[in-house]
Z-matrix of the N, CA and C atoms (Angstrom, degrees):
N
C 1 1.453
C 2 1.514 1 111.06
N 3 1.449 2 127.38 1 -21.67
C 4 1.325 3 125.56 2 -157.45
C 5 1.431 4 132.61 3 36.66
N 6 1.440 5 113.54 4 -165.74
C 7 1.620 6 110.27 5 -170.46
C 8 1.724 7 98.45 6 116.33
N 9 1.554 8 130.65 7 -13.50
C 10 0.859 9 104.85 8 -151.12
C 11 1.651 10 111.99 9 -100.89
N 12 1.166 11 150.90 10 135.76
C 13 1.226 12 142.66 11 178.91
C 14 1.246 13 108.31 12 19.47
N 15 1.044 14 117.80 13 -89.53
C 16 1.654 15 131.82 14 176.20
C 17 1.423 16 140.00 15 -48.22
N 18 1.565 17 101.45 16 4.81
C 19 1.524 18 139.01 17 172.59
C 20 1.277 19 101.41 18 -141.48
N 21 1.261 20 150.80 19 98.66
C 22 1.844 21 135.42 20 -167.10
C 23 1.625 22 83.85 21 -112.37
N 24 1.667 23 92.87 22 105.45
C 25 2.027 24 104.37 23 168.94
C 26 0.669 25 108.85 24 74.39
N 27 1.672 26 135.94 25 40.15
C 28 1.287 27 130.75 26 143.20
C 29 1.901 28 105.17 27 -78.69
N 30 1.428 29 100.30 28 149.56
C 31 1.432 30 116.16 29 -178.67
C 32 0.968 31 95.93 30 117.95
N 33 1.755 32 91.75 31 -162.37
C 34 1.429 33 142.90 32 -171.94
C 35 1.866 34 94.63 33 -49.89
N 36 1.535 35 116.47 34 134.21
C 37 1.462 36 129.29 35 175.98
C 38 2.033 37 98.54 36 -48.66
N 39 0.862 38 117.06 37 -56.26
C 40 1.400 39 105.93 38 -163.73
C 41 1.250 40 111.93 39 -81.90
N 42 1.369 41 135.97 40 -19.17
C 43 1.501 42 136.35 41 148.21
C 44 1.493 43 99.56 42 -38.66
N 45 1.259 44 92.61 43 -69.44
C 46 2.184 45 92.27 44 -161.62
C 47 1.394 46 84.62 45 -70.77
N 48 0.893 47 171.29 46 123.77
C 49 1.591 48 168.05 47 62.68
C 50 1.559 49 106.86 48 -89.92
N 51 1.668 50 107.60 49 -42.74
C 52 1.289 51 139.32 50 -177.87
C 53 1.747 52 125.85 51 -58.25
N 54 1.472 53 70.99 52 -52.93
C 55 1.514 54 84.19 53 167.08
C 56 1.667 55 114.67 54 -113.34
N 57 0.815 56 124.15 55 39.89
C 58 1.537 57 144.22 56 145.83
C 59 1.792 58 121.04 57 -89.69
N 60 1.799 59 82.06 58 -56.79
C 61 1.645 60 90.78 59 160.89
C 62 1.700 61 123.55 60 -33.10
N 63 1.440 62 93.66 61 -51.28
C 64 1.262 63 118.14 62 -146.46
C 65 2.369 64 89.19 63 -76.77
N 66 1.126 65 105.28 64 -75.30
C 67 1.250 66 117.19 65 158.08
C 68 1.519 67 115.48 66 -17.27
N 69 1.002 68 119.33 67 -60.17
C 70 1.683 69 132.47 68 -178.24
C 71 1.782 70 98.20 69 -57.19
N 72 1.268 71 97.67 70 -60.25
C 73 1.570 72 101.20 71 -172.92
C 74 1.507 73 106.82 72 -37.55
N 75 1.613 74 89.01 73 -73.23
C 76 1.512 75 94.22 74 177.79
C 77 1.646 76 126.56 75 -23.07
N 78 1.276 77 83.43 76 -73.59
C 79 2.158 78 91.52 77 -174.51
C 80 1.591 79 102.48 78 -64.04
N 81 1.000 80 126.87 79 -2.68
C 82 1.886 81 116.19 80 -175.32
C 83 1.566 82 96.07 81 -89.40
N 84 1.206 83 100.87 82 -41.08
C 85 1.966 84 117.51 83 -154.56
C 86 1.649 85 88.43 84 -70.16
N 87 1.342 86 114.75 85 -49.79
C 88 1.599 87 121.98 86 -160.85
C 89 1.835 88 99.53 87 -77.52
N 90 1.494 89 118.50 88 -27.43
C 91 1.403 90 111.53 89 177.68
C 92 1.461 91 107.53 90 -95.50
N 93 1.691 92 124.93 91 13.58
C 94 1.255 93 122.80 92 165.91
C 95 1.709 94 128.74 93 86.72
N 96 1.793 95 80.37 94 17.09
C 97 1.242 96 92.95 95 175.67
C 98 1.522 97 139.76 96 -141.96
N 99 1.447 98 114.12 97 150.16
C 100 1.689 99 110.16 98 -168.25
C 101 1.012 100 128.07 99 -33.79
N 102 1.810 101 121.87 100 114.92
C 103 1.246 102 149.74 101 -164.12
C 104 1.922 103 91.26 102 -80.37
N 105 1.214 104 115.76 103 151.21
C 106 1.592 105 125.93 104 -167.38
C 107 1.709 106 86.25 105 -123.19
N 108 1.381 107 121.39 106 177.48
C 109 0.930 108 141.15 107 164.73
C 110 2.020 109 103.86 108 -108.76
N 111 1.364 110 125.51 109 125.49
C 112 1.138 111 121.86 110 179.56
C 113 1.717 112 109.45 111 -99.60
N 114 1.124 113 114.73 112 147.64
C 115 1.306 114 111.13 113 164.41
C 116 1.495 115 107.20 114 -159.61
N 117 1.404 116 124.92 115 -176.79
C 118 1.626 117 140.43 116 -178.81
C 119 1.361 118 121.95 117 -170.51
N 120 1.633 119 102.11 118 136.03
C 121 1.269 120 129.80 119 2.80
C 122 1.912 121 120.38 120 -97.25
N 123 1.107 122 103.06 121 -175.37
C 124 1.630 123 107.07 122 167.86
C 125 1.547 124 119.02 123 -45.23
N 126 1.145 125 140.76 124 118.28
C 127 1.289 126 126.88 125 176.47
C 128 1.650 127 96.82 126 -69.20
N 129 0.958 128 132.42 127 20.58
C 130 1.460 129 126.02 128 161.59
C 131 1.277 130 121.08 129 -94.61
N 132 1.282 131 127.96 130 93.67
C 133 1.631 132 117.59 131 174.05
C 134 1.766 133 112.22 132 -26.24
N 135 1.312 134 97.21 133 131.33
C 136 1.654 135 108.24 134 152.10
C 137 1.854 136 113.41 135 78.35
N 138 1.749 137 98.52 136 9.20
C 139 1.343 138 109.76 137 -171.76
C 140 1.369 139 112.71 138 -123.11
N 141 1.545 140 108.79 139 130.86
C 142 1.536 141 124.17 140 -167.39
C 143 1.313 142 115.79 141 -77.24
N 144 1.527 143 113.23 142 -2.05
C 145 1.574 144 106.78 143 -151.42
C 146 1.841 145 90.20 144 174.90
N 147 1.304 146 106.45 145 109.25
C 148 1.637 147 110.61 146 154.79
C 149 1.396 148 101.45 147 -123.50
N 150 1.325 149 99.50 148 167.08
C 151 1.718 150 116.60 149 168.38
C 152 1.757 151 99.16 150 -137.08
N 153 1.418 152 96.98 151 133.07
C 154 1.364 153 108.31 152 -178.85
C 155 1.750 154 105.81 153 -115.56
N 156 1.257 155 121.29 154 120.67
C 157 1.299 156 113.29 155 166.82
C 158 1.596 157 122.30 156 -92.41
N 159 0.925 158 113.43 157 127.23
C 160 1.444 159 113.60 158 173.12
C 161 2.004 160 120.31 159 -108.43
N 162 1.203 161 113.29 160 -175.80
C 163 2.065 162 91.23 161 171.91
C 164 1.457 163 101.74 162 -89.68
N 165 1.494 164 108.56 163 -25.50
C 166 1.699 165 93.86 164 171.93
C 167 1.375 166 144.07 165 -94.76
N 168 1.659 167 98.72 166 24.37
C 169 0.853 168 109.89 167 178.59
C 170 1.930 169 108.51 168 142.47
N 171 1.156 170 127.49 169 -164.87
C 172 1.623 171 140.59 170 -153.32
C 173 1.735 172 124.80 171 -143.16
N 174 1.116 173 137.35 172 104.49
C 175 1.029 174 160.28 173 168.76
C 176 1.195 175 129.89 174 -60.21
N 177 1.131 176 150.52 175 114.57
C 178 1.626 177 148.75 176 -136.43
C 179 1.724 178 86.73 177 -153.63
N 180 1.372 179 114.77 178 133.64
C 181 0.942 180 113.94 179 177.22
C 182 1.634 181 92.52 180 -151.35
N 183 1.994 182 105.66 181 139.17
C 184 1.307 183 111.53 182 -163.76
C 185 1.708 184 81.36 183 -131.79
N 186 1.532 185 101.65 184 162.40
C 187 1.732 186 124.38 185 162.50
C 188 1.413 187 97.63 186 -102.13
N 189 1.053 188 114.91 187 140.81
C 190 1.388 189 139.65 188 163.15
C 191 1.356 190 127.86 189 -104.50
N 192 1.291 191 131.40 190 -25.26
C 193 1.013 192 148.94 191 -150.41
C 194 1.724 193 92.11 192 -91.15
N 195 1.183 194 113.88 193 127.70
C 196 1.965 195 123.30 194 165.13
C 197 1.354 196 95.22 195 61.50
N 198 1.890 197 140.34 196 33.16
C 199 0.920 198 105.50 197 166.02
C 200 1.452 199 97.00 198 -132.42
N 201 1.246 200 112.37 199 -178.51
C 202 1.632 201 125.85 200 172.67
C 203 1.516 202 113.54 201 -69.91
N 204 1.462 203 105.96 202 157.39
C 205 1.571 204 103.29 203 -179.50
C 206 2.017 205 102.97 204 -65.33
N 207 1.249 206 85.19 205 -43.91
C 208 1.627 207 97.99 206 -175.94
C 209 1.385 208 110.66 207 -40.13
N 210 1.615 209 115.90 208 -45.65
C 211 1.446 210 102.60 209 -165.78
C 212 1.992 211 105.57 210 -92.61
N 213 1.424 212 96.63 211 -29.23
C 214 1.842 213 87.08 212 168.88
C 215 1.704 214 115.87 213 -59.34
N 216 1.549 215 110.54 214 -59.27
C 217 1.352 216 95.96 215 152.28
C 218 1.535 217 131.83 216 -0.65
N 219 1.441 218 100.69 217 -78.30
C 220 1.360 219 121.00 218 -138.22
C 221 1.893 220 82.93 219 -71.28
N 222 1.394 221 128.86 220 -33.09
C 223 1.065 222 110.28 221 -139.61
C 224 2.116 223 95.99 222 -113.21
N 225 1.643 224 85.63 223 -5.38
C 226 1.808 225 84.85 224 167.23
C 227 1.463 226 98.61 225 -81.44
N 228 1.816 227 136.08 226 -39.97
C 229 1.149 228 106.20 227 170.19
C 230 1.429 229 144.90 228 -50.42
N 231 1.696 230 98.14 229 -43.92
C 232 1.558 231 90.37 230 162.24
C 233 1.484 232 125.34 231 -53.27
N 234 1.221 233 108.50 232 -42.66
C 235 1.877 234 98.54 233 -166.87
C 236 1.833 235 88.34 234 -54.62
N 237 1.152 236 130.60 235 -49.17
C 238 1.301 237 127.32 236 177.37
C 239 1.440 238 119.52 237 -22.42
N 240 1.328 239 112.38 238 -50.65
C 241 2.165 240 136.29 239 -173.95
C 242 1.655 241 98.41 240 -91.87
N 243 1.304 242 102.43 241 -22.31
C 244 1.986 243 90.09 242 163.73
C 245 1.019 244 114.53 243 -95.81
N 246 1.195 245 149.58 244 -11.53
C 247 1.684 246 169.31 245 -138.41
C 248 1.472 247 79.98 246 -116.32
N 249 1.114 248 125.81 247 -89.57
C 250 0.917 249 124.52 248 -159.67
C 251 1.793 250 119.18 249 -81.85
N 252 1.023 251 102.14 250 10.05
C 253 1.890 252 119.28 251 157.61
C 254 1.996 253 91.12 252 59.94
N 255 1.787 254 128.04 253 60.78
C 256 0.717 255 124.06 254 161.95
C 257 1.231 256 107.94 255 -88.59
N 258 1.856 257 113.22 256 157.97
C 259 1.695 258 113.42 257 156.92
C 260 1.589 259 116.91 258 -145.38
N 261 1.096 260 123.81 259 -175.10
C 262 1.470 261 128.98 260 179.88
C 263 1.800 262 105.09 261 24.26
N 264 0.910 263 129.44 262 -146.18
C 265 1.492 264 119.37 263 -140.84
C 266 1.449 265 103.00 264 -78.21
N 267 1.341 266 126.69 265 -28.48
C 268 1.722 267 95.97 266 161.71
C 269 1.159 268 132.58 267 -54.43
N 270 1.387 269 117.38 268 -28.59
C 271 1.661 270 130.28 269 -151.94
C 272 1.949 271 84.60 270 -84.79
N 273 1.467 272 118.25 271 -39.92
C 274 1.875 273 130.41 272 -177.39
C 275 1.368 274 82.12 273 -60.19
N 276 1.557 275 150.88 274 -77.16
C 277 1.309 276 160.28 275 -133.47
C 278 1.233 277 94.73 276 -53.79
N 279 1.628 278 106.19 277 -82.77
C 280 1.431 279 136.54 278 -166.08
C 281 1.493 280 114.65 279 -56.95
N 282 1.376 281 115.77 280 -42.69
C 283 1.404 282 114.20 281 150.28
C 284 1.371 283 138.94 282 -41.04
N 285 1.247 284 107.63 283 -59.75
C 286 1.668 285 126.40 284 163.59
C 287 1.739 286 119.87 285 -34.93
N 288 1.737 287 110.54 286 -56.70
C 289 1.101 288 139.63 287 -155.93
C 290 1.382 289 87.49 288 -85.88
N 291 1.230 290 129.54 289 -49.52
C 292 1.891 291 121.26 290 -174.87
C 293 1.779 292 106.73 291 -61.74
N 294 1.472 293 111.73 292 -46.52
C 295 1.265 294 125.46 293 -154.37
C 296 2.159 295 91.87 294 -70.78
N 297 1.272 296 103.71 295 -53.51
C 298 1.481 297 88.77 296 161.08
C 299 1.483 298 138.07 297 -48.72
N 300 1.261 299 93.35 298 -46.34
C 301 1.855 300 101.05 299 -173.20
C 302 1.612 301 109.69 300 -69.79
N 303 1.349 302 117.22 301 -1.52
C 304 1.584 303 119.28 302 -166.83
C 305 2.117 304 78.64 303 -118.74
N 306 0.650 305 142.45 304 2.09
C 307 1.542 306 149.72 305 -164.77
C 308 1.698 307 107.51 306 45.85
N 309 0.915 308 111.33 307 75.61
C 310 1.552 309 122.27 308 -167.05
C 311 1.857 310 102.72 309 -102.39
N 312 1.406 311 130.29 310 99.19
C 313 1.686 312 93.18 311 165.26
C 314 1.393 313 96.44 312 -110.37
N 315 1.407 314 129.24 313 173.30
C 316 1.123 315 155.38 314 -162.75
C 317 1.970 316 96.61 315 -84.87
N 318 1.201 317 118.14 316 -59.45
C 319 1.266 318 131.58 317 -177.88
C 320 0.770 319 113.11 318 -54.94
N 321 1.775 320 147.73 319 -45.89
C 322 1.213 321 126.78 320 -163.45
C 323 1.992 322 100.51 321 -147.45
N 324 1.729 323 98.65 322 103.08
C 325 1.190 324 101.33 323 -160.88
C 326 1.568 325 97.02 324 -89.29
N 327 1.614 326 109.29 325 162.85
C 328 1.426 327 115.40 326 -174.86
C 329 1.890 328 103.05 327 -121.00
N 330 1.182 329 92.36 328 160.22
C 331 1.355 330 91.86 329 -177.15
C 332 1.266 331 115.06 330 -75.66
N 333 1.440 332 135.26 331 154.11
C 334 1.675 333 126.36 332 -175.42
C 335 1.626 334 97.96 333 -93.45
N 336 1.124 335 126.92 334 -24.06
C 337 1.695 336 120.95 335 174.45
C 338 2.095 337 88.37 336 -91.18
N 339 1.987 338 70.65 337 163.90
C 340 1.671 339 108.37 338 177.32
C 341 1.193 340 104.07 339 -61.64
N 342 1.460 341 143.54 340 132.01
C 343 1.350 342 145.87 341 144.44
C 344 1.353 343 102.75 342 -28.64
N 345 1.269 344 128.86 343 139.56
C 346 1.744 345 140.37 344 168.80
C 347 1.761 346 92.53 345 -87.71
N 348 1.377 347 89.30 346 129.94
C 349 2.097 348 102.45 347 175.69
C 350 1.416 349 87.04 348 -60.99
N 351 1.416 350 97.57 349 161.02
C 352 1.734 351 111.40 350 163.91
C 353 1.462 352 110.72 351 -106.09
């Protein structure tokens, strides 16, 4: 099934979502910054990505469904740089630095579902 250290988000979409979550936390908390609550999907029809603020805190909500790990990824980090109301070259920094620590590259995106055996 993977997922495990030595595979980071291999599997099942909501494992790796899970442990993306989990990953994100990490590198936000350690660069000093506001941890979100993740979940899926958006209670908004037809939306890839909300951010909910609350006073105790912030809500990140991703679709999973038909997309790549790369682009769910890509778009729990941002709610991360809006959560935490970054812009201009911190928001480039802090972006950069999440998208690694979750193993994200830009070049070669992976699918967010399991390959079907042949």
């Amino acid at each position: 099934m993977g997922g495990g250290p030595e595979h980071p988000g291999k599997g099942a979409p909501v494992l790796r979502f899970a442990d993306t979550a989990k990953r994100l936390g990490a590198a936000a908390r350690a660069a000093g910054l506001v941890v979100p609550a993740f979940r899926c999907p958006p209670r908004v029809a037809g939306a890839r990505r909300t951010v909910r603020r609350f006073p105790g805190g912030s809500v990140v909500s991703v679709t999973l469904k038909g997309r790549t790990f790369s682009d769910v990824a890509t778009d729990m980090v941002e709610g991360v740089v809006v959560v935490n109301r970054l812009e201009g070259e911190a928001a480039h920094r802090f972006r950069r630095a999440l998208l690694e620590a979750v193993g994200v590259s830009e070049e070669s995106p992976e699918p967010m579902r399991q390959p079907e055996a042949a």
